[in-house]
C-alpha positions in Angstrom: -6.4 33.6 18.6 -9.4 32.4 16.2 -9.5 29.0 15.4 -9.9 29.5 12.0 -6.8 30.9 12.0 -5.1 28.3 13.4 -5.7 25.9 10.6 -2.5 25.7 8.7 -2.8 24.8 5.1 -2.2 21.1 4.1 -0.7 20.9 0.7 1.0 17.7 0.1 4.0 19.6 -1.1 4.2 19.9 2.8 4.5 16.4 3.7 7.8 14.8 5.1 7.8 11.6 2.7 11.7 11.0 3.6 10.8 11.5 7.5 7.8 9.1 6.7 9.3 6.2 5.2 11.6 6.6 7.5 9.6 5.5 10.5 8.4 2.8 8.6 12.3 1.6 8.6 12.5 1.5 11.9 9.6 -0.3 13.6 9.7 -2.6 9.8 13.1 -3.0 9.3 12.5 -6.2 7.3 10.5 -3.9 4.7 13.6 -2.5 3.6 15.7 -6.0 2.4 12.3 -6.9 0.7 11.5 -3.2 -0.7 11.3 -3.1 -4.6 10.7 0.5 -5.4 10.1 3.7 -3.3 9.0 7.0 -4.4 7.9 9.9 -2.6 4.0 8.9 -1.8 5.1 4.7 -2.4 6.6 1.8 -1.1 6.5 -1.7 -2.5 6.8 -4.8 -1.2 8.1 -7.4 -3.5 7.1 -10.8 -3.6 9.4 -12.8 -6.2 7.6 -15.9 -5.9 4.7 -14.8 -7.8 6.2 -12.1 -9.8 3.7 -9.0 -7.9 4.5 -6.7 -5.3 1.9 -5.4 -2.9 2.7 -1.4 -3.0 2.2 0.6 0.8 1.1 4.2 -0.1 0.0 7.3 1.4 -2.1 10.1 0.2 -1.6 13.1 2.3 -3.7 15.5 0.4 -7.0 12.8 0.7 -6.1 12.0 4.5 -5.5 8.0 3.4 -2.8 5.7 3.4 -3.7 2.1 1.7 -2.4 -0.9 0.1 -2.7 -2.9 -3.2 -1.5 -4.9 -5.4 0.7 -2.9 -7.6 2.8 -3.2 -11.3 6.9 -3.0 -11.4 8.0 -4.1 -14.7 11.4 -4.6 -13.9 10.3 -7.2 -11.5 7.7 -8.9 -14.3 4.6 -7.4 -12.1 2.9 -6.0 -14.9 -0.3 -6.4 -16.5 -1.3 -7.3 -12.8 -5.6 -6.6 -13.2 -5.7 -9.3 -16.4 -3.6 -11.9 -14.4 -5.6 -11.3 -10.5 -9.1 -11.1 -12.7 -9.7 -14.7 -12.3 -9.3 -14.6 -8.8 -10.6 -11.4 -8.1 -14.2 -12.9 -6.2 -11.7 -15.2 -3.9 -9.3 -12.1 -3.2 -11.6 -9.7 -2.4 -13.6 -12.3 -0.2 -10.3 -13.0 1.5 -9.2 -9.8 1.9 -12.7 -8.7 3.0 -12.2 -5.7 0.4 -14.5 -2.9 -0.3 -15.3 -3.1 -3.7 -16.1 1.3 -3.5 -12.5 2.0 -2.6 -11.4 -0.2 -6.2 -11.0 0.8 -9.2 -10.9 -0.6 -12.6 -6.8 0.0 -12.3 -6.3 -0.5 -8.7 -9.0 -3.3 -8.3 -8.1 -4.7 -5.0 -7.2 -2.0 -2.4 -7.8 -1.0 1.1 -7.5 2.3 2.6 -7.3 3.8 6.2 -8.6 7.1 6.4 -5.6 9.2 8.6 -4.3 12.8 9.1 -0.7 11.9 7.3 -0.1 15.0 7.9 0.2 14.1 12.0 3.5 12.4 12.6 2.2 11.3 16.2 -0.3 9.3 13.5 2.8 7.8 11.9 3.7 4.6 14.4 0.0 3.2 13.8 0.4 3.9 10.1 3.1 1.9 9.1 1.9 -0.6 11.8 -1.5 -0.8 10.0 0.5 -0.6 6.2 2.7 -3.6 7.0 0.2 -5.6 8.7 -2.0 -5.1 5.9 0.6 -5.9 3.3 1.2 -9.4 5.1 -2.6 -9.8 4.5 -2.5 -9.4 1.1 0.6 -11.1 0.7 -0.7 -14.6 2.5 -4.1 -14.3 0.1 -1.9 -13.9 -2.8 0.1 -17.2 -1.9 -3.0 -18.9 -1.0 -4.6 -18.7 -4.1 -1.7 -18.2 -7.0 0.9 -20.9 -5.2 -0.2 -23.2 -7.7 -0.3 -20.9 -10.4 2.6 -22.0 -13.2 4.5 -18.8 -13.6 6.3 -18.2 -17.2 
């Protein structure tokens, strides 16, 4: 058979979220007691102690799965960009970030590109979201411990 015809289509309609996440629950299954919100292409991580939560997301259709900080108003993480600006040289220099993979609303990310599509890619994907997550939660502490929440 021709190669070309081989190629399936990858639409992100296609990709098994639930089977996903699911894998991520059992090699992580601390993730899930500290889990604040999941959604089809999301997970986040919440960290009550400094009112953020570090979201864990994959983008099937762009071949990427990444982290950052995210918002969740119901646990106070909002207006997240104003409140990290001040710290955003030290964070990034921590983190080691690549300012061309920020934007002005997701200003401190990193991404992996991946085939999500590949479930035997799965395993090292939530290996390499969680680990990254603990990275971004040990800069946070490091530089907002001191910071006097309201």
């Amino acid at each position: 058979m021709n190669a070309i015809f081989d190629v399936i289509p990858r639409t992100v309609t296609k990709f098994d979220d639930d089977s996903f996440w699911k894998v991520l629950e059992e090699r992580h299954p601390q993730e899930r007691t500290r889990r604040a919100a999941k959604a089809r292409f999301y997970w986040q991580r919440s960290l009550p102690s400094l009112g953020l939560v570090v979201t864990l997301y994959v983008s099937p259709d762009k071949d990427r799965c990444g982290v950052f900080v995210g918002r969740n108003e119901k646990l106070g993480a909002i207006e997240v960009v104003e409140r990290l600006q001040p710290h955003a040289a030290r964070l990034c220099e921590i983190l080691k970030l690549d300012p061309a993979v920020s934007s002005a609303e997701f200003p401190f990310m990193s991404e992996w590109q991946v085939n999500c599509f590949a479930p035997d890619n799965w395993p090292a994907m939530t290996d390499w979201l969680t680990t990254e997550a603990s990275r971004f939660e040990r800069a946070l502490v490091a530089i907002l411990a001191h910071e006097d929440r309201q």
